[in-house]
C-alpha positions in Angstrom: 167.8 219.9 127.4 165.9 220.8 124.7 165.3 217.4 123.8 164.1 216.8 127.3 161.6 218.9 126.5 160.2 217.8 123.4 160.2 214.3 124.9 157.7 215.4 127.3 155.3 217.7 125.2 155.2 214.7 123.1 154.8 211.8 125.3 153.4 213.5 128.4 151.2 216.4 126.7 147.7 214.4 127.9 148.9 213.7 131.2 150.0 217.6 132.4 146.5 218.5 131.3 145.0 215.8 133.3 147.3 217.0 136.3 146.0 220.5 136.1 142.9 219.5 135.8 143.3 217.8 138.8 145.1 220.4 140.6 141.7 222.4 140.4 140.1 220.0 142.2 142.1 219.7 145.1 140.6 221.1 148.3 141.7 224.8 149.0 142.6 226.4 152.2 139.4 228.2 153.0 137.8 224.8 152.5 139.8 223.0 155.4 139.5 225.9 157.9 135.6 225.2 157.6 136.3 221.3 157.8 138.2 221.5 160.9 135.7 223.5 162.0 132.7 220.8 161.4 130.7 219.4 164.4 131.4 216.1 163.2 132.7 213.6 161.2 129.4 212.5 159.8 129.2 216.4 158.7 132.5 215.8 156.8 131.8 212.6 155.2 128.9 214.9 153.9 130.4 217.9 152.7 133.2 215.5 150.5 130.9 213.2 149.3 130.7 215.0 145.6 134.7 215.1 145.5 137.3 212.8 144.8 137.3 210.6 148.0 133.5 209.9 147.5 133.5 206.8 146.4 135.6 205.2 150.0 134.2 208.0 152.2 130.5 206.8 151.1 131.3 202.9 152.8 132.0 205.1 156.5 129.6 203.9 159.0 128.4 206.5 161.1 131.2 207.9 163.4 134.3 205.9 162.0 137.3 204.8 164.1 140.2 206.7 163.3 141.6 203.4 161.2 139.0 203.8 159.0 138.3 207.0 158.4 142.0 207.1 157.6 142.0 204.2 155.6 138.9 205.8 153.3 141.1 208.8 152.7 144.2 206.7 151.6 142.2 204.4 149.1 140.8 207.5 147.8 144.2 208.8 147.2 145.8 205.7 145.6 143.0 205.6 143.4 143.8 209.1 142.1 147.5 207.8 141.5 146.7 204.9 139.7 144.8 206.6 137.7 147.7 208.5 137.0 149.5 205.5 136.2 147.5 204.1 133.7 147.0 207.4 131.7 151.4 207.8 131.8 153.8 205.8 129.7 158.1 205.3 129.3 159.8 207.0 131.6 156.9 208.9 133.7 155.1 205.8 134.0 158.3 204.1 135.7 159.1 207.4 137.7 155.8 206.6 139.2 156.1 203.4 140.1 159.2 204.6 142.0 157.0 206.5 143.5 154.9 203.9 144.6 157.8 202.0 145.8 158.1 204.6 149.0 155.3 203.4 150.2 156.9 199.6 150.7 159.2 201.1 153.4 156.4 202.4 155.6 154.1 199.2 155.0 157.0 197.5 156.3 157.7 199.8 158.9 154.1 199.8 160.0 154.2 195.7 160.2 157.7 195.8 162.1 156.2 198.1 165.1 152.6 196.1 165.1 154.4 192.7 165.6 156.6 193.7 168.2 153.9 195.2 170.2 152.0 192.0 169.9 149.3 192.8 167.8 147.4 190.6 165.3 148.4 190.1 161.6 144.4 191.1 161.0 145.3 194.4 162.9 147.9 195.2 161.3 146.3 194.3 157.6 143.8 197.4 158.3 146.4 199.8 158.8 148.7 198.9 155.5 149.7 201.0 152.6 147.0 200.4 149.7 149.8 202.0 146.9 152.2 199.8 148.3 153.6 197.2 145.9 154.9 194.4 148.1 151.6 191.6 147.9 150.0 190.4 151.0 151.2 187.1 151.0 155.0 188.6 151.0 154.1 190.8 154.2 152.4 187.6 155.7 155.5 185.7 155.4 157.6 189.0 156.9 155.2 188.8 159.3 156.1 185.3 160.7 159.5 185.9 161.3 160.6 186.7 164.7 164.2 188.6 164.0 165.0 191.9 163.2 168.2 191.4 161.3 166.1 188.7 159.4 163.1 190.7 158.6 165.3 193.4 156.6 167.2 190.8 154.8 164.1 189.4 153.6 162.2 192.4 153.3 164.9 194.9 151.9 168.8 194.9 150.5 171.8 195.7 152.9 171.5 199.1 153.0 168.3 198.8 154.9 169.6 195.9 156.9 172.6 198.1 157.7 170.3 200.7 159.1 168.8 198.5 161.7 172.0 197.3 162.8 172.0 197.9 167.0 168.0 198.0 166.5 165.8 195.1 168.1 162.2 193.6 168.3 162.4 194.7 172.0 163.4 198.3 170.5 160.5 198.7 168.0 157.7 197.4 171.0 159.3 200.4 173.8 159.9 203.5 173.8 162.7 203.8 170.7 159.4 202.6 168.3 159.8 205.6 166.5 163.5 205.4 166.1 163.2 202.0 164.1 160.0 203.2 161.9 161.9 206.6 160.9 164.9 204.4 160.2 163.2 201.8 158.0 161.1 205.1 156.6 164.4 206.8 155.8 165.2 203.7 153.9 162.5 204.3 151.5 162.7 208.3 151.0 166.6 207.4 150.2 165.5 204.7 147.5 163.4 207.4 145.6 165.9 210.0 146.0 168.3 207.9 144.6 166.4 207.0 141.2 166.1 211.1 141.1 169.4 211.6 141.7 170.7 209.1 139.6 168.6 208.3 136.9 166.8 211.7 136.0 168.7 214.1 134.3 168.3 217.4 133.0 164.9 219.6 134.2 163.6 216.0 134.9 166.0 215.8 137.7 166.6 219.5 138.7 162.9 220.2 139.3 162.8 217.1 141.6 165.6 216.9 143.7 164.5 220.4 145.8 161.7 218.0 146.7 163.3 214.9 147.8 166.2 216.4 149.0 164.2 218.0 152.0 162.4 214.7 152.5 166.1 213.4 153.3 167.7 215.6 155.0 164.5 216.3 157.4 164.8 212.8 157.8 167.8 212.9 159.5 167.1 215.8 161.2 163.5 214.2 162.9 166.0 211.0 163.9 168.8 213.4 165.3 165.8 215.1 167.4 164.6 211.8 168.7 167.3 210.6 169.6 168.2 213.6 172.1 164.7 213.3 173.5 165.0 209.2 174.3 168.8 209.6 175.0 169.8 207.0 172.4 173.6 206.8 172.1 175.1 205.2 168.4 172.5 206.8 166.4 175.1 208.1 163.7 174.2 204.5 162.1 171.0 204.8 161.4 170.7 207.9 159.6 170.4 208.1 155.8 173.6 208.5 154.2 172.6 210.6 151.3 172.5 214.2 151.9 171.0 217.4 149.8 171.4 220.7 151.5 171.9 219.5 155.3 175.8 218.5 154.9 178.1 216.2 156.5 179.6 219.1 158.7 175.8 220.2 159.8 175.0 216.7 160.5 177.8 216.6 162.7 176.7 219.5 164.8 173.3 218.4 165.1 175.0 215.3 166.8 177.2 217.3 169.1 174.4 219.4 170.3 173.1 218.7 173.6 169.7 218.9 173.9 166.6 219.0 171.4 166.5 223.0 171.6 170.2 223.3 171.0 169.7 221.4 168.0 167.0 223.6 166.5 169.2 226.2 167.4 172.0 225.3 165.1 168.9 224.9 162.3 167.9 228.5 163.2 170.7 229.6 161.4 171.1 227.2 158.5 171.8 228.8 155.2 168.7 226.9 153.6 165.9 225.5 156.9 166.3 228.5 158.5 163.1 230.0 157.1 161.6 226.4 156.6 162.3 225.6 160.9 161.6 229.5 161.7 160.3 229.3 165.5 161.4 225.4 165.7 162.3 225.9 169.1 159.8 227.8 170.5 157.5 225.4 169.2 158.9 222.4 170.4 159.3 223.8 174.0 155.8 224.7 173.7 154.2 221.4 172.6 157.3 219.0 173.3 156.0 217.4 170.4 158.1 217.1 166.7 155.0 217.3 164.8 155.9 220.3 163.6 158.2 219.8 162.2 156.3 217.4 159.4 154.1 220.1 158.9 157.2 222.6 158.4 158.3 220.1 156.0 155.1 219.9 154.3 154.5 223.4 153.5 157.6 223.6 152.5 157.2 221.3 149.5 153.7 223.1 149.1 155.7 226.2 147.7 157.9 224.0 145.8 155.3 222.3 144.1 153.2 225.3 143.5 156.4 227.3 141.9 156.7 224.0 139.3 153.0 224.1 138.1 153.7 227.8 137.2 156.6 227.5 136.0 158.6 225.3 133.8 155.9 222.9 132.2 157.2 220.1 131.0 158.9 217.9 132.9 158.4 215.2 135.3 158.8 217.7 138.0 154.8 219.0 137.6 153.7 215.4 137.8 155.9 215.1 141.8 154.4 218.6 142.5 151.1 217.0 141.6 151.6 214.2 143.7 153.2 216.3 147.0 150.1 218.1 146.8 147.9 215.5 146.3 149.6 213.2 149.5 149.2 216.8 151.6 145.4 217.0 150.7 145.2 213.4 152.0 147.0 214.2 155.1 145.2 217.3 155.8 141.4 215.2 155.9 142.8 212.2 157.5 144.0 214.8 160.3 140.5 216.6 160.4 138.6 213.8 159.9 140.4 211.9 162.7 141.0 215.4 165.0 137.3 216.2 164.8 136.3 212.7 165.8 138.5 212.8 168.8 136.4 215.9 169.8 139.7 218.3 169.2 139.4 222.2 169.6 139.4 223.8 166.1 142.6 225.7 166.8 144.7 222.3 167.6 143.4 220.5 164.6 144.6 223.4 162.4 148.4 223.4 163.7 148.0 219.7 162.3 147.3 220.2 159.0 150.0 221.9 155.9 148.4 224.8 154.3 150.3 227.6 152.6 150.5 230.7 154.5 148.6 233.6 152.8 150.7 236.6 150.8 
């Protein structure tokens, strides 16, 4: 371990200082109450101009569609991790690049539900991933094919083809969408969380797997949900297989539960989500929505993240509690900028944003 640690101060010294330099930068709490409360977008687009999403929020016309204005953020916030990138090396510099690799899962995700509800490659191409890795000629070919089965052969390995087993392009055009993207999603998460798990070691790997591990098992938990609300029998095979702190034996009572609120439930009294999923019911019964639970997840790996950069220093942990907090502050003024252009009351836009709570 100590070793561990030299290995970072040596190699990694410039890049924590950049990170919590960064960190400083980020936009605070305060600041997003008074976004969300902005009269428009144009008003927002204003107010961030002299921040770190400038540069793509400057190139807005006007009163953006929601693809755009969401698309502005996301550029903005792939530029920020490739500079990242660039200024890593060895082992950090490939731990990002895992990283990056997530983002594959949901470009191909995002292609899988736009083809099979008929809707143009060109459409499609303004929604994609820009820290994705796959090129655009790859995804064009992807995009060609008419199977399923033969999309995640192509695309992925048998793990992920595996997960789509029983799925359909009928299924990802209709009503069980969301099933197939959280599945192929799923497949992505569980890629990362396997390079953690397996190839980290020491604080690298201890710092990171609280993280990921909630990504995964949340995962499953969001599919188990979804699958009670659309009535979707077999569902078993398309969860992740990895699991962190939602075991086997939980999984199988999330399955045996009847209904969505029985299910949330049985979290209510988890040894570990309970606090995380506190009022997950009530929630859901109010807006019969899972959103929520996103955002639960969110602010959970907000505290997690926040604990590493005041904590222990120098692992790769601080530069993943960088990045979680970083991919939240994108999240949080794609919602506003998109919530506020829809015209949505101040009080709704704020249950759809991950801030953490106040001491």
């Amino acid at each position: 371990m100590p070793s561990d640690t030299l290995s970072h101060l040596l190699r990694d010294n410039y890049l924590i200082s950049l990170l919590r330099g960064k960190r400083s930068q980020l936009v605070h709490r305060q600041q997003l109450v008074s976004l969300s409360e902005s009269k428009s977008q144009t008003e927002i687009v204003g107010l961030l101009s002299e921040g770190s999403y400038g540069p793509e929020l400057s190139k807005l016309q006007g009163e953006s569609s929601p693809i755009d204005t969401e698309r502005a953020i996301r550029l903005g916030f792939a530029r920020s991790v490739r500079g990242l990138i660039s200024a890593s090396s060895a082992d950090t510099h490939d731990f990002l690049s895992e990283y990056r690799r997530r983002f594959d899962a949901y470009d191909l995700a995002g292609l899988v539900i736009f083809k099979a509800q008929d809707k143009t490659w060109e459409e499609y191409l303004a929604t994609r991933q820009p820290l994705a890795l796959m090129k655009e000629a790859e995804l064009h070919r992807l995009h060609s094919i008419e199977d399923l089965s033969a999309i995640a052969t192509a695309a992925g390995d048998r793990h992920l083809v595996e997960r789509l087993k029983g799925f359909s392009m009928e299924d990802a055009a209709g009503e069980r969408a969301s099933l197939v993207r959280d599945a192929i999603n799923g497949w992505g998460e569980e890629r990362f969380y396997k390079h953690i798990d397996e190839r980290l070691s020491g604080p690298d790997r201890e710092n990171c797997l609280p993280i990921v591990g909630s990504t995964i098992d949340i995962a499953n938990l969001t599919i188990i949900l979804r699958s009670k609300i659309l009535s979707a029998s077999g569902i078993k095979d398309h969860l992740i297989p990895t699991h962190w702190k939602l075991n086997q034996r939980a999984i199988d009572q999330l399955l045996a539960s009847t209904d969505v609120s029985q299910a949330l439930d049985s979290m209510a009294s988890h040894e570990y989500y309970h606090k995380v999923l506190a009022g997950a019911r009530q929630k859901y019964e109010e807006s019969k929505s899972l959103a929520f639970i996103e955002v639960a997840l969110r602010k959970h790996q907000l505290r997690l993240s926040t604990r590493l950069f005041v904590s222990f220093p120098y692992s790769v942990g601080i530069v993943l509690a960088f990045l979680v907090l970083k991919e939240n502050e994108a999240k949080n003024l794609a919602a506003v900028l998109t919530g506020v252009g829809a015209g949505l009351p101040a009080d709704e836009l704020r249950s759809l944003i991950a801030v953490q709570d106040q001491p």
